[in-house]
N, C-alpha and C positions, 0 to 999 in steps of 0.2 A: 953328628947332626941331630939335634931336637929337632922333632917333628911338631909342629904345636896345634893342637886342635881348636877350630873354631866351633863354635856353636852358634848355629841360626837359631834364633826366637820365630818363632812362626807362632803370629795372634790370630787365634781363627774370632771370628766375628759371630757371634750367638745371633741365630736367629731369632727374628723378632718374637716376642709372646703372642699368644693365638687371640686373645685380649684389645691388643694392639692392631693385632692385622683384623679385627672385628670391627674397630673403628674406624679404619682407614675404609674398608668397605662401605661400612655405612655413609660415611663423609660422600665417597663418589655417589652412593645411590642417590645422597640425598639431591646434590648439584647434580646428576641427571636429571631427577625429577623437575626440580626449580625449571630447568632450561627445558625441560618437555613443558611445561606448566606456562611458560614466558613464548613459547614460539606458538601452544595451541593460543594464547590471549590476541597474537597478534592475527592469527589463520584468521580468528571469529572477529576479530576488528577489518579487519580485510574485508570481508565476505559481505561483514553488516554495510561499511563505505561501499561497496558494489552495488550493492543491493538498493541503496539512497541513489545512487547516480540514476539507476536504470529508472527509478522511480519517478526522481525527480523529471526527469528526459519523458515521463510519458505524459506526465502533469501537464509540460509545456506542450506536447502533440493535442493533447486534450481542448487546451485553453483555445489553443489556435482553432481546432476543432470546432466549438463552442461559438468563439467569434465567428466562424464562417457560416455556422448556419444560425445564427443571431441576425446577420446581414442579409440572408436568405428568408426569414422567417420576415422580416422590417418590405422585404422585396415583392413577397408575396400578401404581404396586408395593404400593398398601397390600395386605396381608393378608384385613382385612375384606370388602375390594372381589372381591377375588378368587374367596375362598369364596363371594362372595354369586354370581359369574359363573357359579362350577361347581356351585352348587345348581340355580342357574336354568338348566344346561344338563341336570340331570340328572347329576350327578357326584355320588358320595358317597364321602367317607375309604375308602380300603383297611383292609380287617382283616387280624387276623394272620395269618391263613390266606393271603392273596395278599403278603405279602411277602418276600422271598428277602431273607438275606444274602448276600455275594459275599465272598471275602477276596482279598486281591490276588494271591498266587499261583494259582488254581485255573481260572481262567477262561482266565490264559494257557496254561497245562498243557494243558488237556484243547484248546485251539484247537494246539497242535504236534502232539498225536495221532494229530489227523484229519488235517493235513497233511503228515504221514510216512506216514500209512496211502493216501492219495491220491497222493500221489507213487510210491508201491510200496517202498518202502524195509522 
């Protein structure tokens, strides 16, 4: 009986160069970063569109705002309204008798007068 011997080949596999596994590291930090860099872009695109919305929403509370006492302010300059305030305070039209003209020269005149006559001049 021959007995015949086999032999196994056993390939061990070389680990990689420290080189190598230097770049592969770097590679992942780098596309961590990117993808930290792409999700903060989107946070601060997010944040800023929130921040317009609320804005924009206060603008409109505003205007609205605005108009209401625009129609309020138009309400309380009526004419009518008025007269009807100063009857019921007891107010009535001036007559001719309590009106003064004034012309524009006159009023400053006679105020230089008195304050040349009080200064001593």
């Amino acid at each position: 009986m021959t007995v015949r011997e086999t032999k196994k080949v056993i390939v061990k596999n070389k680990p990689l160069p420290v080189g190598e596994k230097l770049m592969y590291l770097l590679l992942v930090i780098v596309c961590v970063l990117v993808a930290t860099g792409i999700v903060w872009r989107y946070t601060t695109i997010y944040q800023i569109n929130s921040e317009i919305k609320t804005t924009k929403t206060t603008i409109t509370m505003l205007k609205a705002e605005n108009d209401a006492n625009q129609q309020e302010v138009q309400k309380l300059k009526d004419p009518e309204r008025l007269e009807a305030i100063a009857k019921e305070k007891g107010l009535k039209p001036a007559g001719d008798d309590q009106v003064r003209q004034v012309t524009p020269g006159s009023g400053q005149a006679s105020i230089d007068k008195k304050s040349s006559v009080a200064a001593g001049r």
